[in-house]
Each structure stands twice: as C-alpha cells, then as structure tokens.
C-alpha positions in Angstrom: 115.4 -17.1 17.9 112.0 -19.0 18.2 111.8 -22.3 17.2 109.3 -23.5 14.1 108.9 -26.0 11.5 111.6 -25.6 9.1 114.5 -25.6 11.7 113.0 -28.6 13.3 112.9 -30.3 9.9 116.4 -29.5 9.2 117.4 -31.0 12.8 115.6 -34.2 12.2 116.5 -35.0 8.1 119.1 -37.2 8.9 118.4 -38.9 11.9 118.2 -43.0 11.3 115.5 -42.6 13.4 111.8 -43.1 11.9 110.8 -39.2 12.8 108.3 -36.9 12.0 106.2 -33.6 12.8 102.7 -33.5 13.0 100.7 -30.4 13.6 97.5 -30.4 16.4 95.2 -32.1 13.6 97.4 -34.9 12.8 98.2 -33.5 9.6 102.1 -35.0 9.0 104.5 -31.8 8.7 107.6 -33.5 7.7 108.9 -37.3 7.5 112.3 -38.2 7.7 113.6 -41.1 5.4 113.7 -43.7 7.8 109.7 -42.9 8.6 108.9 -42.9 5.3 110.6 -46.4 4.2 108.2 -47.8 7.5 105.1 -46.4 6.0 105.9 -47.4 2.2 106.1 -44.2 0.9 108.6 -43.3 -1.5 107.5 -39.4 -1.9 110.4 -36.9 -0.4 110.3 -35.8 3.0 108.0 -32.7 1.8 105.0 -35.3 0.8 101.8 -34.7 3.6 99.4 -36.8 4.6 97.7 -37.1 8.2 97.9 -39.9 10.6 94.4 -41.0 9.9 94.9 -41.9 6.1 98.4 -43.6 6.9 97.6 -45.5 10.4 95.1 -48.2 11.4 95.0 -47.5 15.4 95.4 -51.1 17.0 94.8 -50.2 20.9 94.1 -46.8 22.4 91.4 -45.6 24.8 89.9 -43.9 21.8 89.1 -44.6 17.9 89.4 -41.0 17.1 93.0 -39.6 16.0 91.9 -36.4 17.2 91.4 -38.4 21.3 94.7 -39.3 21.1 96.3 -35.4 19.6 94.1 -34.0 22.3 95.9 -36.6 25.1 99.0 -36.0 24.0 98.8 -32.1 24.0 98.8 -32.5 28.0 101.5 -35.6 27.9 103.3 -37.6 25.3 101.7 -40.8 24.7 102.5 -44.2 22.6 99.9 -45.5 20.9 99.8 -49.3 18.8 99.4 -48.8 14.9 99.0 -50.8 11.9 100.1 -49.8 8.8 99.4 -51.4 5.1 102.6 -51.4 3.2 102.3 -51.8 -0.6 101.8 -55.2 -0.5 99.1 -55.1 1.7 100.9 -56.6 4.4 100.5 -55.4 7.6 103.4 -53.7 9.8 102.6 -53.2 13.2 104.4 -50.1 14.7 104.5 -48.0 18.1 104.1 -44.5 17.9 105.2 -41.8 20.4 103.8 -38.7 19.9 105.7 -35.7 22.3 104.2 -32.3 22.4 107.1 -29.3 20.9 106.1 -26.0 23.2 108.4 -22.6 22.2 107.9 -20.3 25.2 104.8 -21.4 26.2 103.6 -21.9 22.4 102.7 -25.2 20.8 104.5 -25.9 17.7 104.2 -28.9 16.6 104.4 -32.8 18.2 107.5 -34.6 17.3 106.2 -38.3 16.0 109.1 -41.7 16.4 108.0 -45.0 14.8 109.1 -48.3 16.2 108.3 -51.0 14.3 107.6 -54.3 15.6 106.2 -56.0 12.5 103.2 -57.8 12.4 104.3 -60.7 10.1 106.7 -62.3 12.8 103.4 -63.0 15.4 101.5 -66.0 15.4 98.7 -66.4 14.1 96.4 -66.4 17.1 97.8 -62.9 18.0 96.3 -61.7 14.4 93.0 -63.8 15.5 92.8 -61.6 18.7 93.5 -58.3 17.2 90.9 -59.1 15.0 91.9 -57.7 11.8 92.0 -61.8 10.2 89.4 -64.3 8.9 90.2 -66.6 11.0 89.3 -69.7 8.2 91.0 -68.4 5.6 93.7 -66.2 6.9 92.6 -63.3 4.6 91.9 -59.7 6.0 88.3 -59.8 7.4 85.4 -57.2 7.4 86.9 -54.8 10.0 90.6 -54.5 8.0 89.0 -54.4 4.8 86.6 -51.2 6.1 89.9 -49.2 7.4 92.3 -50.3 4.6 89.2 -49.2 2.3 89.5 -45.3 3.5 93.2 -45.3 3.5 93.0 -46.8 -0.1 90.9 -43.4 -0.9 92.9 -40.7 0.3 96.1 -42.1 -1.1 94.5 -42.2 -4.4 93.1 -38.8 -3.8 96.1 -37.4 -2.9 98.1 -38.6 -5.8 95.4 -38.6 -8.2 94.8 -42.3 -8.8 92.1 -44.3 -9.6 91.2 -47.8 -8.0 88.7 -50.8 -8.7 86.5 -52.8 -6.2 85.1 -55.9 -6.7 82.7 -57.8 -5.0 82.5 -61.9 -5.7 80.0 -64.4 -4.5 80.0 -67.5 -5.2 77.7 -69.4 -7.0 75.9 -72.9 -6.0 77.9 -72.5 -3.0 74.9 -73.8 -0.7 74.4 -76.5 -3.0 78.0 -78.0 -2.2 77.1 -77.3 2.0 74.0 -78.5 2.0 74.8 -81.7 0.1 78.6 -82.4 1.4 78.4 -80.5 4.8 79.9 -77.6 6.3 83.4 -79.0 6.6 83.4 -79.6 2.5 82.0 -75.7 2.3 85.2 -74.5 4.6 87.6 -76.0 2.7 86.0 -75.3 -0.5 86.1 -71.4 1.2 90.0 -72.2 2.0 90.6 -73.1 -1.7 89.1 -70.1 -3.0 90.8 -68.1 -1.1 94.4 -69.2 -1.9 93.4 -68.9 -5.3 92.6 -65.4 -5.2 95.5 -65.1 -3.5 97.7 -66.4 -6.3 95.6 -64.5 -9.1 95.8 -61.5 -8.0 99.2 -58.8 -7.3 100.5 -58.7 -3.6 99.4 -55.1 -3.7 95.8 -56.0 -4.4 93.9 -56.4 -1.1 91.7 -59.4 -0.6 88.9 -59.8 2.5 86.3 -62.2 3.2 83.2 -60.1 4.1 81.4 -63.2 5.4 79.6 -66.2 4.5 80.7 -67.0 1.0 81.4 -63.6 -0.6 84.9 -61.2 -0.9 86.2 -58.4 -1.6 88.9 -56.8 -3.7 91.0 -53.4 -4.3 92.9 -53.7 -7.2 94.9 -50.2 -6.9 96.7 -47.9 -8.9 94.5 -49.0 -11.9 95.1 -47.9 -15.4 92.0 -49.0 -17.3 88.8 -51.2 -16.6 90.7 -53.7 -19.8 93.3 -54.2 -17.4 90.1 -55.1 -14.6 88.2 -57.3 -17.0 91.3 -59.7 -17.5 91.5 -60.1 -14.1 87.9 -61.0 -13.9 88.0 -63.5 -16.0 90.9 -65.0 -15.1 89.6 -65.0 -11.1 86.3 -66.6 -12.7 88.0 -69.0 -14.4 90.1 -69.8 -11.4 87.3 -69.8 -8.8 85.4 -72.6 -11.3 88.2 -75.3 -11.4 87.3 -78.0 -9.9 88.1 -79.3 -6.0 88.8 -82.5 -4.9 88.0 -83.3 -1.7 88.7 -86.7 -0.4 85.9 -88.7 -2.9 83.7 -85.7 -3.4 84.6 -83.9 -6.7 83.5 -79.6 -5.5 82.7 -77.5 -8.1 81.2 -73.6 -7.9 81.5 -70.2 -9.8 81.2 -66.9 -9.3 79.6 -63.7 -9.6 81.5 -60.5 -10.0 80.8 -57.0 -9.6 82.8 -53.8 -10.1 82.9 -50.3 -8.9 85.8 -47.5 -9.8 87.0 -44.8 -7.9 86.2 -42.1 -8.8 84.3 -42.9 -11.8 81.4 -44.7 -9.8 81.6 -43.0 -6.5 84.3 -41.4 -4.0 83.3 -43.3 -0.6 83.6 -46.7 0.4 80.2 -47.0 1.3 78.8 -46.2 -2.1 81.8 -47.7 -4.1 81.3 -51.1 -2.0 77.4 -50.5 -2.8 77.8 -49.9 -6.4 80.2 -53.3 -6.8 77.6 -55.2 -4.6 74.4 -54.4 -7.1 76.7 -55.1 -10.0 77.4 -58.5 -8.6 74.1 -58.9 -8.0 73.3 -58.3 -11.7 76.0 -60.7 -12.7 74.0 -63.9 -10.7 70.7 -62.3 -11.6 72.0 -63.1 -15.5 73.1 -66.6 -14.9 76.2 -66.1 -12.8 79.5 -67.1 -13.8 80.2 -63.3 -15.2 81.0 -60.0 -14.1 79.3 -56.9 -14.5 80.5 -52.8 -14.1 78.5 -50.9 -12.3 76.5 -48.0 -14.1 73.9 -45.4 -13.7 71.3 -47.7 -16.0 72.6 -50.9 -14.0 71.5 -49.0 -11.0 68.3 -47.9 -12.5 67.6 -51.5 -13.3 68.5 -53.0 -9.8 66.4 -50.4 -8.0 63.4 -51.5 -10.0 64.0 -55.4 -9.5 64.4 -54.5 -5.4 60.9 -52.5 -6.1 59.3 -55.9 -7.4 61.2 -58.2 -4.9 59.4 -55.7 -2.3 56.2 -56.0 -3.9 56.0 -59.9 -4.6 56.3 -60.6 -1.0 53.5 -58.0 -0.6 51.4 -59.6 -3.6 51.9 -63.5 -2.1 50.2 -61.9 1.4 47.1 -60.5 -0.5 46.8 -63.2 -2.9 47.5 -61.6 -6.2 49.0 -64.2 -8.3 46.2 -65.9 -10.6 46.2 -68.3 -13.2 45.4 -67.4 -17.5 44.2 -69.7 -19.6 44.9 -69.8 -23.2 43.2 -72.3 -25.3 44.5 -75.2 -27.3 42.6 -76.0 -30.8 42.5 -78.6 -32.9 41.5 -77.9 -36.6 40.2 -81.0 -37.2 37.5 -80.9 -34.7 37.4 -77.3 -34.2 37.4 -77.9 -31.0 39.3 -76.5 -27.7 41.4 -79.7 -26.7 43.3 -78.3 -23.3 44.0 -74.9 -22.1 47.8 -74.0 -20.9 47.9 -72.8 -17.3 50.0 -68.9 -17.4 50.9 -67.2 -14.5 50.1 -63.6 -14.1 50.0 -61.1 -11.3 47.1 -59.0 -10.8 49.4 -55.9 -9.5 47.5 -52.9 -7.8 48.9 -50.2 -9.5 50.7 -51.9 -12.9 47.6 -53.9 -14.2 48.5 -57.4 -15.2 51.6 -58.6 -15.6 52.8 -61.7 -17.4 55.2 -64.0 -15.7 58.2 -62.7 -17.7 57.9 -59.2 -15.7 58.1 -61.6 -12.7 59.2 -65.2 -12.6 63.1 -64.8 -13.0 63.1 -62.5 -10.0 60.6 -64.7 -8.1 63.2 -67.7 -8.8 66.3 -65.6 -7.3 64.1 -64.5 -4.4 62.8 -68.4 -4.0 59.4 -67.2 -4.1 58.6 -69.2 -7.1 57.4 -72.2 -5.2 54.9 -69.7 -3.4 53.7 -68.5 -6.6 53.2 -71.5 -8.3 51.4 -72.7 -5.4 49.1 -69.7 -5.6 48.2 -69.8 -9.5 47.8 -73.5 -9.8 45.7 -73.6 -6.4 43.5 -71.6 -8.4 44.1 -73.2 -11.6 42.5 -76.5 -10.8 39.7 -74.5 -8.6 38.4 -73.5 -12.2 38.9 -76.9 -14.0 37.0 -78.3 -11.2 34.3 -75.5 -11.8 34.7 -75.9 -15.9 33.4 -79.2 -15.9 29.9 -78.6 -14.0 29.4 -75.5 -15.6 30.8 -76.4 -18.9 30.2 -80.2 -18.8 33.2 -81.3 -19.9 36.6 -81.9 -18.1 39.2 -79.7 -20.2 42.8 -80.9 -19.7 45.7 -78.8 -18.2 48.9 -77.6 -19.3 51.3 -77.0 -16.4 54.9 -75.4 -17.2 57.3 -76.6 -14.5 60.6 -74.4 -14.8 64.0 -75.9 -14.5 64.3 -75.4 -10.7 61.3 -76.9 -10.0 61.2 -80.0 -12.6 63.9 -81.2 -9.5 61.9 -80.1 -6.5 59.6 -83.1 -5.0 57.2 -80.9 -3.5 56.5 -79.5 -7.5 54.5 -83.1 -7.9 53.5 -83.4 -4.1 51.4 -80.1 -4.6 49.9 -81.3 -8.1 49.5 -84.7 -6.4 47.9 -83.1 -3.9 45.0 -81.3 -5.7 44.6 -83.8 -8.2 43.2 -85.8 -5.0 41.0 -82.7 -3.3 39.4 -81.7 -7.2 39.7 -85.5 -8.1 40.8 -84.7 -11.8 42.2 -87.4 -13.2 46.2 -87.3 -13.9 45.8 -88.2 -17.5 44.0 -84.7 -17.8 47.3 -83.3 -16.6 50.2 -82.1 -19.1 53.6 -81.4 -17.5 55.5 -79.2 -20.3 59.2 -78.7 -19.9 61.9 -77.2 -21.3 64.5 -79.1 -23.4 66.6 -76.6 -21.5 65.5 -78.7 -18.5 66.3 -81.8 -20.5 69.9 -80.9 -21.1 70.8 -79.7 -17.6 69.9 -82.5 -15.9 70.6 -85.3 -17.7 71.9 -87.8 -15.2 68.6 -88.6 -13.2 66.7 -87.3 -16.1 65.5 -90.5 -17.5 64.2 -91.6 -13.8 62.4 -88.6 -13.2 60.6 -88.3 -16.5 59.6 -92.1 -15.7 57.7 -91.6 -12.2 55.9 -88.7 -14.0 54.9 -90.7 -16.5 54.0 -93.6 -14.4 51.7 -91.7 -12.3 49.5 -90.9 -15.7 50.4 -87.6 -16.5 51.2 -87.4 -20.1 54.6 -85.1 -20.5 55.0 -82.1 -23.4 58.2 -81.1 -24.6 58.6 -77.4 -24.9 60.5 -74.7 -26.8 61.2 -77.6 -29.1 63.9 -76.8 -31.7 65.6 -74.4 -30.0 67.8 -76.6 -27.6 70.2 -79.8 -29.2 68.6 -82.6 -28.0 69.9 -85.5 -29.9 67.4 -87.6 -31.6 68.6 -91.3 -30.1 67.9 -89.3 -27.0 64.7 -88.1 -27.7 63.7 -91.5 -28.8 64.4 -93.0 -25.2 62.1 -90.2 -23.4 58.8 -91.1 -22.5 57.4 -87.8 -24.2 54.1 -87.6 -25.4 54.0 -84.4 -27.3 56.4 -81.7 -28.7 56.1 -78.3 -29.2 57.1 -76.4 -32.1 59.1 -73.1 -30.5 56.8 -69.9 -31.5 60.3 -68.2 -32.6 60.1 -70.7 -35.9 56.1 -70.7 -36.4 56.8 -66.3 -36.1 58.6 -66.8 -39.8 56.4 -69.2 -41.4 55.1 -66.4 -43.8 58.5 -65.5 -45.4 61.3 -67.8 -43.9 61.8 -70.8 -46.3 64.4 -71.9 -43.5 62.1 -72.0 -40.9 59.3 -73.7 -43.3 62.0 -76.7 -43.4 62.7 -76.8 -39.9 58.7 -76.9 -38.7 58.2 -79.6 -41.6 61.3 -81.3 -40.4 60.0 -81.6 -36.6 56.5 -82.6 -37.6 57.8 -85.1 -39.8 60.2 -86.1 -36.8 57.2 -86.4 -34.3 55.4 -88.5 -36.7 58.5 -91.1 -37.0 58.5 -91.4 -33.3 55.0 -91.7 -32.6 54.8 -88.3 -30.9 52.0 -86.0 -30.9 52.6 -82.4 -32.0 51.4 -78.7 -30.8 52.4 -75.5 -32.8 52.9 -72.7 -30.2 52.3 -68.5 -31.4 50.2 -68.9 -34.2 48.9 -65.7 -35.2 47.8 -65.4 -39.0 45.9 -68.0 -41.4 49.0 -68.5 -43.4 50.9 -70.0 -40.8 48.1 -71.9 -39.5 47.0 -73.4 -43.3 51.0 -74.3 -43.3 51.1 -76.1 -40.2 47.7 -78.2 -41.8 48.9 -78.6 -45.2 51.7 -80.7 -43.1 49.7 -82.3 -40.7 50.2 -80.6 -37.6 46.6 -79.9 -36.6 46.8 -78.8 -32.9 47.8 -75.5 -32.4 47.9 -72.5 -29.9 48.1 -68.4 -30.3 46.4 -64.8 -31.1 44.7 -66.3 -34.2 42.4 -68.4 -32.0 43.0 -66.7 -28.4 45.3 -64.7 -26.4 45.1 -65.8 -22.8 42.1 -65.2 -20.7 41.3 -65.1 -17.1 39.0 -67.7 -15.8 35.7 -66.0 -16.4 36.8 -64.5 -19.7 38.0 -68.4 -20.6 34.2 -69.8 -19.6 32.6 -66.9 -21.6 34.8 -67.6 -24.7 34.1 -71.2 -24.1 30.0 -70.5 -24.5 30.4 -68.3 -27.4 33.2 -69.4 -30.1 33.9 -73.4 -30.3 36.3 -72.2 -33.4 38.2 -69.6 -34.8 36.0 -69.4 -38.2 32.8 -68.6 -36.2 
C-alpha cells in the first residue's frame, strides 16, 4: 500500500516529538502538538502555514526557504531558526528537514524541531546574530523587517488586522548637542524601557536607528484601542529624565498605518506610518496622526515644495515685499514692513505662509531670510537716492530665529555694507516668541535694544502676556493683531479690546500700529481713539520693490 500524507499524519499525532510534514514548497502539511506549542500556535494539527511565514532563518548557506527545500531534496539537512512566539520573544530552534521517497516518489519531507531557546544566551551572542540594538536591547532594523512579514501572513491567514507606528522623537538633537552623546544614549535607554512597559509583551518594539522606533501592535480591534495607546506612549516618552544634574526632557511624534486598511506590505504600511509621523512633527509635534489618502495627498505636495525650495535658493528666487506703513496725521508713509515671497516659476508669487513653515522644518529658513533681506536693504539703500529720504524697516524674526546669533550678525552685517543706521531698523516679534522663551528673554531683548534698533511687538492680543511683564520689556511699539481690527465694523467685543490695548500702550509709553486695515470705518475707529499709525489693503497691499518706488512717487496718502 503506498505511503501518503494522511497515514504519515496518523503515525506522527502523538509523538512528544516537535514533528511535522512539509511538502517541496515549504508549505507545512501537518504539525504535531508538541511542534505547534514551539511555534505558539494554538490552531489543531490541520492549521497550514509554510516555513517562510513561521521561521526567521538564523544561518544557512542561503536566505531563500526554497535553497534550503532544494538541498534537502538530495540530503537531509539542519538548518538554525528563529521563531517569534506571542510575546515577541525569540526562540531559537534547529530544524532537520529529511526527504520521505515511496518507491522512488517524493512525498513529502518529515520536519523535527529542537529548541534551544534564545532567551538563555548572553547577550553578546544576540549582539552577533544581529537581530538586537545593541544600546537598547530592543529588536533592531533587520528583526523588525522579518518579524514585519511574518506579522502579515499570520494576520492574513486568520483574518486579522494590525497597527504600525512609527515614533521620533522630538528636540532630541537639542538634548545631544547641548548635553552630549552619552546624555542622548541614555536618554535613548530610558525611552526604550518605557515603551517597553507601555506597551503588551505581544506588541513588537525596534529601534530603526538614530532616534526613531517602531511598533506592531497586533491582533487589533479598533484604531480607539490605538489612539489610547498613543497617548499614553506620548505621555510617557515626555516625562521628564534626570540624569546626574542635567534635568532631559523630549516628546514625540507619532504616526500610524493599519493593515489592511492602509496598505497590505510592509514597505508601504511602514511608508504610510512614516509620512503620518511626519505630519504629526510638521504640526507641532507631541501628537500622532493616522495615515490617510488626503494626508498622503498633503505630504506629497509639501515633499514637491521641499524639492523646489532647494531649487529656488540656487536660482535666487526668494525676494522681499514691501507694504507701507501710514500715519494719518501726516499722511505720510512712516516705514514699510519687509514680507517674504517666492517668485516661483510656474506658481506665480507665493506669500511666505505657502512656504515658511516648511522652509523651518527643512532648516532653510536661515537661507531664505538671508536671501529676501539681502535684497531688502539693497532697495532701502537705493530708496533713499532715488527717493531722498531713508524709509525705516520692519523685519519679522520668527521664533527660531529671535534665538539664532547669526539672525543679528547678518542684519549687523548689512547695516555696516548699506550704512543704514540701526534706529531705522524695527525688529517685530511674536508674543508667541515672548512666552516660549522667557528665561533669557529679558537679556536678549536688551542687546537688541542696546545696539539701537527699536523692537515691535507683534500679533498683540492674541498671546497672554501679563501686563507687569510687558511693563519690564524694552518694547517700543505694539501691534494690534489684524484678527481684532477684521471685526471693528460689527464686533462691539473687539471695539473694547482695540480701545483697551491703545489705551494700554498709551499708559506705558508705547507707541501703537494697527495691522489689516481694510475699510474707512475701521480706520476712522482706530483715529477717533488715537491710534494713528496703521497698515493694510485700505492704503496698500504689499508691493515689490519697483511697484513700492512707483507708489511712493504717485500717492503720499490714501485720500489722493
């Protein structure tokens, strides 16, 4: 009687032996109970699966399952495995794979597992097989790739559905650049334990390098269940670390991809969480994000203007716009603000809000502001032959640069080559900037102040500065916020607030600008309460240089 499958199965049920049958593709045949317990498998005997979606080969002369069948068809052979039990530990194992013949016919190889578990080596032996970080213990790039395929054909096969997410830290470079290398590792160490302790012991966790990781959450049931653990992995990551005097403090971005929602490979599904997390730091950081088809739509146009800043710096596309600053007293222009724009090819001009945040994530900004204001004070310098007069300049500095000492150095710089004087100068921040930076704040604003440029506080009203603050900063001018002056016509609230600041300016000496004034209502308002210097569409939108000169020469007010 010839021999096949179902007599060998039979033969093999009970054996204690880990035993099972594989055909000449590696596709498992039948699995005894004492195989299945090794592999973490609690299906019967008649569950299939192949050797590639339940073993990691550790050592063989080739990386291809079908290498090995094809040695072992001309002589058994023992191979080194890893497999990943439930809990994501790893089991080391030998297999033997021996060839069944019937009269001359293959039938089937006969497969015997002994395990020799992975968790009883040292460390240095997981170091050498390479499947560990070897700074923070976790699984590393390589184990996360093959665990990451075995994830999705288990879920295939039993119809499951599994997260990814992708985490990088934030201000992370910040902590090594300022406390050293040895601060970041253990900083790393520390993260890594507490992802560890966040997370299930089924959940696999890699470092993919630097200061980002990984994470399968398996056997999901909803993304509720994913968001919770987001937030509580964010709010883990940001507790503070104390190391030695040094106090370390980061956070973290997180994105998410779901099989098979998202995608069904690990290339794409690691993809997708990576541009989620990417839209996560792009909005502040600190947060996670879900991957989605708009998200993805988004992303791909902010890589298409990180691609084309670079390209804009080289051809020198970034100029300055100048929009004028009256007063109604005079009728007079009294300083122009300097506005960034990009002269783009194809897209026209573009105003720095279409730009600037990605410019700051890309740390182009510095490049840019170099560019515009290069050109900026170029004009002033050319303003006052051909205009005869010296018009003063507004100069936003953004929140990463008010901290930067090469900001000043450049405007130092031209100052000196144009020989404008630095009273003519008006440095407008944010009181966004004011509240971040608060420590060295007062210091800062000082040295700015003592080298003669005069300082304008901007967006005023929409912050929470506190008044016996205020008072101590050596501000020379505040800014109404163009969201109040919008309302003027038909917002009583906002009416108090404006007369409020004005009044408020006057108390401490300050000098006051309304920004985004657009109709004669607003505008008679902001006089009726003795705010005369203003700025917006009623007088000007902003201009480029020549059409600044030829507005200059033809309108001194905006009742001519």
């Amino acid at each position: 009687m010839p021999i096949d499958v179902t007599t060998l199965s039979k033969a093999y049920e009970f054996l204690p032996d880990p035993t099972g049958l594989v055909d000449d593709s590696g596709n498992l045949l039948f699995s005894n109970t004492a195989f299945l317990q090794i592999i973490g498998d609690n299906q019967t005997s008649q569950s299939t699966g192949s050797l590639q979606d339940i073993f990691l080969l550790r050592q063989s002369n080739t990386n291809k399952w079908q290498g090995v069948l094809n040695e072992a068809l001309a002589e058994a052979c023992t191979v080194e495995v890893m497999i990943a039990g439930k809990s994501k530990q790893l089991v080391c194992c030998s297999l033997h794979l021996s060839p069944i013949v019937d009269d001359g016919r293959f039938i089937c190889f006969l497969a015997r597992l002994t395990d020799k578990s992975v968790d009883s080596l040292p460390d240095e032996s997981l170091t050498t097989l390479a499947y560990r970080d070897s700074l923070t213990g976790l699984a590393n790039r390589y184990l996360f790739s093959q665990l990451f395929d075995h994830e999705i054909s288990q879920s295939q096969r039993l119809s499951k559905r599994f997260a990814v997410l992708f985490l990088d830290l934030d201000k992370f470079k910040l902590v090594n650049d300022s406390m050293g290398h040895d601060a970041g590792d253990a900083l790393l160490c520390a993260v890594a334990e507490r992802l560890q302790k966040s997370l299930r012991k089924s959940d696999l966790i890699a470092r993919m390098g630097g200061d980002e990781f990984a994470v399968i959450m398996s056997n999901i049931k909803d993304t509720e269940t994913v968001s919770k653990v987001c937030e509580k992995l964010i709010r883990e990551v940001k507790k503070p670390l104390r190391s030695g005097t040094n106090v370390m403090e980061v956070g973290c971005s997180i994105g998410v991809s779901i099989y098979p929602d998202n995608a069904d490979t690990a290339e794409s599904l690691l993809q997708h969480a990576d541009a989620a997390m990417y839209r996560a730091k792009h909005d502040g950081g600190n947060r996670f994000q879900f991957f989605s088809d708009a998200l993805n739509q988004e992303l791909n146009d902010i890589r298409v203007v990180e691609q084309e800043l670079q390209l804009g710096l080289q051809e020198n596309q970034f100029v300055p716009y100048f929009q004028p600053v009256f007063d109604l007293r005079t009728n007079r222009v009294v300083g122009v603000e300097c506005l960034a724009r990009w002269q783009h090819p194809t897209r026209g001009v573009l105003a720095a809000s279409e730009f600037i945040s990605v410019a700051e994530k890309k740390d182009l900004i510095r490049e840019v502001f170099n560019q515009v204001l290069t050109k900026a004070f170029e004009q002033i310098d050319h303003w006052t032959l051909s205009l005869n007069e010296r018009i003063p300049l507004s100069i936003n500095i953004s929140n990463r640069q008010f901290y930067q000492h090469n900001t000043f150095d450049l405007i130092d710089s031209l100052i000196k080559q144009y020989q404008v004087p630095a009273d003519a100068i008006r440095i407008e921040v944010t009181e966004s900037t004011l509240q971040e930076s608060e420590n060295d704040l007062l210091e800062r604003l000082t040295r700015i102040k003592t080298s003669g440029f005069s300082i304008t506080l901007d967006d005023f009203g929409t912050g929470y500065s506190s008044l016996r603050y205020l008072q101590q900063l050596p501000v020379d001018t505040l800014k109404v916020d163009r969201s109040f002056v919008r309302n003027l016509d038909n917002n009583p609230h906002d009416k108090i607030i404006v007369k409020a600041i004005i009044q408020l300016a006057e108390t401490l000496g300050i000098a006051v600008v309304a920004e985004g004034v657009e109709s004669k209502l607003q505008s008679d308002f902001l006089a009726q309460n003795k705010c005369f210097i203003m700025q917006g569409y009623l007088f000007s939108q902003p201009l480029s240089s020549d059409d600044f000169e030829t507005f200059m020469k033809t309108k001194s007010s905006p009742t001519e």
